[in-house]
C-alpha positions as MATLAB code, in Angstrom:
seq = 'XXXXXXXXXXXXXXXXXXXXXXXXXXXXXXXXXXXXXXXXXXXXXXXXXXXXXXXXXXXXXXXXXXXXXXXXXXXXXXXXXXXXXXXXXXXXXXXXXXXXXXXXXXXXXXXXXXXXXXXXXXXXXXXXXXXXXXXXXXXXXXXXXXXXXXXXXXXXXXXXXXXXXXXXXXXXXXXXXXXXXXXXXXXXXXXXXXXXXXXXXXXXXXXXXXXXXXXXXXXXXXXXXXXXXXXXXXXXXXXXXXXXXXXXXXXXXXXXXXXXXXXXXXXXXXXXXXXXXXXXXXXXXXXXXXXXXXXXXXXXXXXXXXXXXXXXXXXXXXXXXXXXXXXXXXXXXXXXXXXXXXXXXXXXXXXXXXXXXXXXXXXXX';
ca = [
       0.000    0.000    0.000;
       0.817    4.007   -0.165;
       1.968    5.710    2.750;
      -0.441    6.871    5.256;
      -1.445   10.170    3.307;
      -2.292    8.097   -0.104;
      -4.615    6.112    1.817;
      -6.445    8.525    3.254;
      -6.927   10.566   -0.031;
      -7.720    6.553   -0.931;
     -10.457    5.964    1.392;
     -11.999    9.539    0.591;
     -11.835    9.283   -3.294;
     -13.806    5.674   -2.764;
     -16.732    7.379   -0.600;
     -17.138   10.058   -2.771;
     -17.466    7.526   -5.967;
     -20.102    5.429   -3.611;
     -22.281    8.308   -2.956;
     -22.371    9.723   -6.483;
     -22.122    5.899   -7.837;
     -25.792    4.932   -5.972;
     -27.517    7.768   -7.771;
     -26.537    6.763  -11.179;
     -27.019    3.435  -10.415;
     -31.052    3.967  -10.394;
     -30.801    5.461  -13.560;
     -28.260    3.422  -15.801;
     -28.484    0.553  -14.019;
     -24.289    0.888  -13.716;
     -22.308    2.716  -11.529;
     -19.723    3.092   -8.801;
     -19.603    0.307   -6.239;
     -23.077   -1.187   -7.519;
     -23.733   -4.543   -9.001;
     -27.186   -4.849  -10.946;
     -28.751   -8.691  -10.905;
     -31.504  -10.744  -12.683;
     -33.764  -12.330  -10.132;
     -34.382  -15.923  -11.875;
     -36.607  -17.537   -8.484;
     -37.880  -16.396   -5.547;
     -38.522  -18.499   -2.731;
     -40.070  -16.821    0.683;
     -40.639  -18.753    3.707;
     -41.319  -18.179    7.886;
     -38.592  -18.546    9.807;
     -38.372  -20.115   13.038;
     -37.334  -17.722   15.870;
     -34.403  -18.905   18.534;
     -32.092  -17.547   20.841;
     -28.276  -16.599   20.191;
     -25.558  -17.696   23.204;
     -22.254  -15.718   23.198;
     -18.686  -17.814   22.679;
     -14.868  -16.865   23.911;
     -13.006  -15.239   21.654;
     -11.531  -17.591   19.609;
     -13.752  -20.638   20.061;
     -14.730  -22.602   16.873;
     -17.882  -22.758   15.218;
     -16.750  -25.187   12.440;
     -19.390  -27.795   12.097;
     -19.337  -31.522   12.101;
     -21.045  -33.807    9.605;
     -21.528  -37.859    9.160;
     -19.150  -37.448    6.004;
     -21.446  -40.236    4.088;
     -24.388  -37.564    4.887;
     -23.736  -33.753    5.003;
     -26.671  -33.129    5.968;
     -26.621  -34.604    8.956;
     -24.051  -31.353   10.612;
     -23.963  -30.426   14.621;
     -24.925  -26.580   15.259;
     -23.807  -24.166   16.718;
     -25.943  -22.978   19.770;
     -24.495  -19.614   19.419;
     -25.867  -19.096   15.899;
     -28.866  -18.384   14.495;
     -30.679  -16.821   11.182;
     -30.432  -13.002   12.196;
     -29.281  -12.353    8.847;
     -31.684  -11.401    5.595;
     -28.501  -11.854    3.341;
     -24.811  -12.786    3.661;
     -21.749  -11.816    1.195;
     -19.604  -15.215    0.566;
     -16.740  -16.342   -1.408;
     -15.919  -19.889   -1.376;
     -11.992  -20.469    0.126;
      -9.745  -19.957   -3.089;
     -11.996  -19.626   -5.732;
     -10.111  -16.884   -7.696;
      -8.269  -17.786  -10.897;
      -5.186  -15.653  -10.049;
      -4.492  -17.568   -7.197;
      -5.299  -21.238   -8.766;
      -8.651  -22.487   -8.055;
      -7.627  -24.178   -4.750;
     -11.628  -23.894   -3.911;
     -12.805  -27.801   -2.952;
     -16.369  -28.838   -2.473;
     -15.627  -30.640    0.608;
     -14.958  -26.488    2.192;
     -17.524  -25.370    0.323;
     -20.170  -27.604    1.929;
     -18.530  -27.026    5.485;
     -19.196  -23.346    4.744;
     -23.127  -23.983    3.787;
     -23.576  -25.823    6.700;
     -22.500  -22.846    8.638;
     -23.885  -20.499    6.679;
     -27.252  -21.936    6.540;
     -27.286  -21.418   10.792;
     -27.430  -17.658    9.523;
     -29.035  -16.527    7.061;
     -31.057  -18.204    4.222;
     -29.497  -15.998    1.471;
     -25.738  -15.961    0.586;
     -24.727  -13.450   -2.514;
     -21.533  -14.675   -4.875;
     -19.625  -12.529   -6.630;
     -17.778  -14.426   -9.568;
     -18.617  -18.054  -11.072;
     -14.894  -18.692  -12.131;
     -13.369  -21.806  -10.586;
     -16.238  -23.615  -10.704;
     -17.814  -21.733   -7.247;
     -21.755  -21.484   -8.468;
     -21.972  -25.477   -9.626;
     -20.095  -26.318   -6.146;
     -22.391  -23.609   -3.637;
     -25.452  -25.366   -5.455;
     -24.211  -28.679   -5.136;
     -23.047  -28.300   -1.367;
     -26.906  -26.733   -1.068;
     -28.393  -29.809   -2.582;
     -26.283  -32.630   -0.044;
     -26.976  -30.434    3.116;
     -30.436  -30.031    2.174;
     -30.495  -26.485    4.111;
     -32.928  -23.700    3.012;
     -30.797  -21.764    0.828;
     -31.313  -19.439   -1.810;
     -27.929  -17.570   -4.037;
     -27.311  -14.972   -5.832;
     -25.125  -15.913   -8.269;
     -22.663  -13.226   -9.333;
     -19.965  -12.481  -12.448;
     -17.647  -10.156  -11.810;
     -16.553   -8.124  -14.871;
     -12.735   -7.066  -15.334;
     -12.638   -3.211  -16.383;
     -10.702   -3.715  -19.668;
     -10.777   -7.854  -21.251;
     -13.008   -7.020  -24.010;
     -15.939   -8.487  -22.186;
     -13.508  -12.186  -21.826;
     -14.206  -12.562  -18.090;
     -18.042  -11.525  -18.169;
     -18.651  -14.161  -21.375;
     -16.678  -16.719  -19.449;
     -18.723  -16.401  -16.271;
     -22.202  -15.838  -18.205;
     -21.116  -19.851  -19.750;
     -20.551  -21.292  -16.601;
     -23.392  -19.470  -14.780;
     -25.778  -20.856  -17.900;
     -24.800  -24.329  -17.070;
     -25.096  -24.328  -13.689;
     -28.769  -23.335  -14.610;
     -28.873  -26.025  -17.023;
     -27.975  -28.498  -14.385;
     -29.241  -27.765  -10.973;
     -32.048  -25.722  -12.309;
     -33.874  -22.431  -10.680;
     -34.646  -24.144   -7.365;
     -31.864  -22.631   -4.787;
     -30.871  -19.715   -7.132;
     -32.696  -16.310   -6.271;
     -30.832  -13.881   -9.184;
     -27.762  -13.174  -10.645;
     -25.529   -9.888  -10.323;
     -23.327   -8.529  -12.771;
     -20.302   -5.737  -12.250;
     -19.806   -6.046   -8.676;
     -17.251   -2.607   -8.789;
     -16.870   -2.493  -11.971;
     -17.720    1.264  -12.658;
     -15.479    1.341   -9.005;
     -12.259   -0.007  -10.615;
     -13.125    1.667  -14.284;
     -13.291    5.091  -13.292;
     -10.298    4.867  -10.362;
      -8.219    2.626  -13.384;
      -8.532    5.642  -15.752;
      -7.782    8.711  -13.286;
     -10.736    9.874  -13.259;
     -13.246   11.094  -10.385;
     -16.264   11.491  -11.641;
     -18.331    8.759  -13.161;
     -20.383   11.674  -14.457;
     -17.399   12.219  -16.808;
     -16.877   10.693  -20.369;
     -14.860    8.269  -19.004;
     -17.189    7.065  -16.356;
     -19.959    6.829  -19.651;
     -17.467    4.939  -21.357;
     -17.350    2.181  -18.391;
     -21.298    2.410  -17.883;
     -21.711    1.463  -21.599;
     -19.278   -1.558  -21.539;
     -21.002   -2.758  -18.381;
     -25.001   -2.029  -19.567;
     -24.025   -4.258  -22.422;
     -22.762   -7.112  -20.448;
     -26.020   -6.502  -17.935;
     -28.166   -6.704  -21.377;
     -26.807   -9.988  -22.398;
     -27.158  -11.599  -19.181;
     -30.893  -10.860  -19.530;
     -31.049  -12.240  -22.932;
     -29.290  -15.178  -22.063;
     -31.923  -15.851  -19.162;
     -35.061  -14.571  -20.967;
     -33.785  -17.467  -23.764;
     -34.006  -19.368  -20.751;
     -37.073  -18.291  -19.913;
     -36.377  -16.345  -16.252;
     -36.859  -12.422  -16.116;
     -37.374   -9.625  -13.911;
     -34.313   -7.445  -12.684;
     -32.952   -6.511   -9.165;
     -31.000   -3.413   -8.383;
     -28.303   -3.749   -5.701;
     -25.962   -0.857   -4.192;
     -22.561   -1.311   -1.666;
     -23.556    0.985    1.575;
     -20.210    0.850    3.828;
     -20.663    3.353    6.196;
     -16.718    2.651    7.192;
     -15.548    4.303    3.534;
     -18.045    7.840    4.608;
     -15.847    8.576    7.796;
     -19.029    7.738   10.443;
     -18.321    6.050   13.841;
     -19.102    2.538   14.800;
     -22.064    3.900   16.883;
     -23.705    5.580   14.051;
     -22.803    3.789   11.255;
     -26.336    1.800   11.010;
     -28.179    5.532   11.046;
     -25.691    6.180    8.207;
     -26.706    3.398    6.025;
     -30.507    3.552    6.410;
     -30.259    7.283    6.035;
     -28.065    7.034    2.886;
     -30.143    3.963    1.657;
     -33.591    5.588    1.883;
     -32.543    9.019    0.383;
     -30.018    7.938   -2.553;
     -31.307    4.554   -3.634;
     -34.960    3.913   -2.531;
     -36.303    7.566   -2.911;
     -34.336    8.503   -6.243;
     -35.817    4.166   -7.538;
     -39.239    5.574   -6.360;
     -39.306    8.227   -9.247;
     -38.815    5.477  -11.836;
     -41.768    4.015  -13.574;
     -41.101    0.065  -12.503;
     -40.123    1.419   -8.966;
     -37.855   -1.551   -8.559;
     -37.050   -2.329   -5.252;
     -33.895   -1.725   -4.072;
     -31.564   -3.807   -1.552;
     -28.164   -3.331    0.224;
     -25.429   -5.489   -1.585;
     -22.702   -4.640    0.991;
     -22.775   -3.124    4.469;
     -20.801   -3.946    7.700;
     -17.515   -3.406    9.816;
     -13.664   -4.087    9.385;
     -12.094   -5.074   12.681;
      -9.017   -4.785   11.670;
      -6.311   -3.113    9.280;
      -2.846   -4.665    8.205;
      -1.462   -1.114    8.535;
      -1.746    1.891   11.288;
      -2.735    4.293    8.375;
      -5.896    2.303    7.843;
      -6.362    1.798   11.065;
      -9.276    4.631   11.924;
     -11.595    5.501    9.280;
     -11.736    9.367   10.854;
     -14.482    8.357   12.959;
     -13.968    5.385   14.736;
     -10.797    1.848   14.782;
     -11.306   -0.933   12.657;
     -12.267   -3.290   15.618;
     -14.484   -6.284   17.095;
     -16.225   -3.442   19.156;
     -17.190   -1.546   16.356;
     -18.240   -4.863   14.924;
     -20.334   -5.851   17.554;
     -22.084   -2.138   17.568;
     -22.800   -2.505   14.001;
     -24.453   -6.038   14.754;
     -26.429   -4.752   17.707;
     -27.852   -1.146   15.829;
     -28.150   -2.495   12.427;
     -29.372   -5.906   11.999;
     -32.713   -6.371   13.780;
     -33.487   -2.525   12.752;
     -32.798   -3.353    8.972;
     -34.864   -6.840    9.372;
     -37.786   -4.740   10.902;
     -37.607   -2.380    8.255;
     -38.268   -4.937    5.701;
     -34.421   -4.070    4.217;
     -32.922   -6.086    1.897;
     -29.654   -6.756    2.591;
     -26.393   -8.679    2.539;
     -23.786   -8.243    5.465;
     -20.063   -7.887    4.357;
     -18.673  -10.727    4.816;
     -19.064  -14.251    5.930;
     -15.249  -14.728    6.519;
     -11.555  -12.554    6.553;
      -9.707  -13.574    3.434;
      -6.217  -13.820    3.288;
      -6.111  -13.247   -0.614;
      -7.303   -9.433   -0.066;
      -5.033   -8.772    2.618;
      -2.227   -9.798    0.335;
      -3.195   -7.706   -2.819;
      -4.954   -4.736   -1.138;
      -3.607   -4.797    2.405;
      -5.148   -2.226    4.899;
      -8.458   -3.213    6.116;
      -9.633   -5.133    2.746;
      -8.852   -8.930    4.760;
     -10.809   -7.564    7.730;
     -14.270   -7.829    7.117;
     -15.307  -11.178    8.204;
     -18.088  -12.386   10.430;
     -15.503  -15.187   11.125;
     -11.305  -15.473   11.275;
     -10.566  -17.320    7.910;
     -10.307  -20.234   10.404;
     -13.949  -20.640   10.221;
     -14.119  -19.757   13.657;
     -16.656  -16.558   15.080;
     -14.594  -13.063   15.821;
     -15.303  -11.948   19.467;
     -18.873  -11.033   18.864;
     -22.310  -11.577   19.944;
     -25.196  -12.690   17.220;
     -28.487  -10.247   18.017;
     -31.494  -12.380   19.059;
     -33.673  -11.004   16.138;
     -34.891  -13.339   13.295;
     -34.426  -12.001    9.705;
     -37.477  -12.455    7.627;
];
């Protein structure tokens, strides 16, 4: 990373595009920090309420299965579904760094995943991730639903996107529409364009030039489901109160306030009013460097973690919010290539076991 000053300008540069990128996003369907998806199913159901139990710091929360039957796994008492949505990458499914994801970790991830939430949202399909989430779904037998996700490099000549699209289609093909709820496309993209080409303002002919590339990939991906016969369209913006400078403490007022006035209000004017939902929102607790340490208002921490967990979660579920918390698990792989906070985001270590936190007592619809 930069020195301490870079970062900053860094961290400020990236709010800035976030605000300005969730406006445009209602409007071009691409923009800064904002993924748009195709819903392809939607399954609703009640669920059951229960109680959460704290653990020490440090304690694991990896499951245990009959490894003839997965779904047969022990649970954690401390867990429970107080989550609408949850960000997740499988272990080493990224291209760059060889494809080391297995489906043996991928279904020890569903199990626990499925004691939280009923949603998870992907963000690529390379190394084989969206066949081996739907597969682990299917030999747990958990109530899952996915959002399936490609994630678009700023300058391949739409190689990445096409590549994912294929392997996306054929998960389809094989597993069908049963545990898959929509699919996103351009996670960051406008994000990376925009900061790739020196420029700050997606407004700018540069930033029209990235919202074109990505509208066309967004386009296809509809075609390629409406030839499969699933429709409709779901908008999704990142809302990290972390990147806007806001303390721990008032970091959920943050997002609701910036949800409801940039995104919901602005989708409100449009004639489909499409509803909107959060594609990213929670807490680093840590930073590989003192410069990214603080965010201006408040550490990187498990405390500011935990006061996320406790102001957001059961507000946003009894708001009827959409959501999907940043992220299931630290990963090691961002840390490397980023540094800073970037690794620091997980609900869990990368050891699969839970951070120093409590899990609010709410239910998520």
């Amino acid at each position: 990373m930069a020195a301490a000053l870079e970062d900053e300008k860094r961290k400020k540069r990236k709010s800035k595009l976030i605000i300005i990128g969730a406006i445009i996003a209602v409007i071009v369907l691409a923009a800064v920090g904002t993924a748009v998806g195709v819903i392809v199913s939607k399954n609703n159901s009640n669920s059951s309420s229960s109680s959460s139990k704290s653990t020490k710091n440090g304690s694991s929360t990896a499951t245990t299965s009959d490894p003839n039957n997965p779904s047969k796994f022990t649970k954690d008492p401390a867990l429970h579904q107080a989550f609408y949505g949850m960000a997740y990458t499988p272990e080493g499914a990224l291209m760059e760094f060889g494809c080391s994801n297995t489906l043996e970790n991928t279904i020890r991830d569903i199990q626990l995943l499925s004691q939280l939430t009923k949603r998870v949202r992907l963000y690529g399909a390379d190394c084989n991730q969206t066949a081996q989430v739907l597969e682990a779904i299917v030999q747990t037998k958990v109530e899952m639903e996915v959002f399936v996700g490609i994630y678009n490099m700023a300058s391949d000549d739409h190689e990445a996107y096409q590549r994912q699209r294929d392997l996306i289609k054929d998960a389809i093909e094989t597993y069908g529409t049963k545990h898959i709820a929509g699919v996103t496309v351009g996670n960051e993209f406008m994000l990376n364009w925009v900061t790739g080409h020196d420029e700050k303002d997606p407004n700018s002919a540069i930033g029209k030039e990235g919202s074109a590339i990505l509208l066309a990939d967004i386009q296809d991906m509809r075609k390629t489901l409406d030839d499969m016969s699933l429709d409709k369209h779901i908008p999704l913006s990142n809302v990290h109160a972390w990147f806007a400078n806001t303390t721990a403490e008032g970091a959920a007022d943050w997002v609701f306030e910036f949800f409801d006035g940039q995104n919901v209000a602005p989708a409100a004017l449009l004639p489909n009013k499409p509803h909107m939902y959060i594609a990213e929102t929670g807490w680093p607790t840590k930073s590989s460097d003192a410069g990214n340490a603080h965010n201006g208002g408040s550490p990187a921490s498990e405390e500011g973690l935990q006061s996320f967990l406790d102001t957001f979660l059961c507000q946003a579920n009894d708001k009827g919010v959409g959501y999907f918390f940043f992220e299931m698990f630290d990963e090691e792989w961002k840390d490397i290539k980023f540094g800073g906070v970037e690794g620091w985001w997980g609900l869990f270590n990368k050891d699969r076991t839970l951070k120093n936190v409590k899990i609010p007592t709410c239910t998520a619809p």
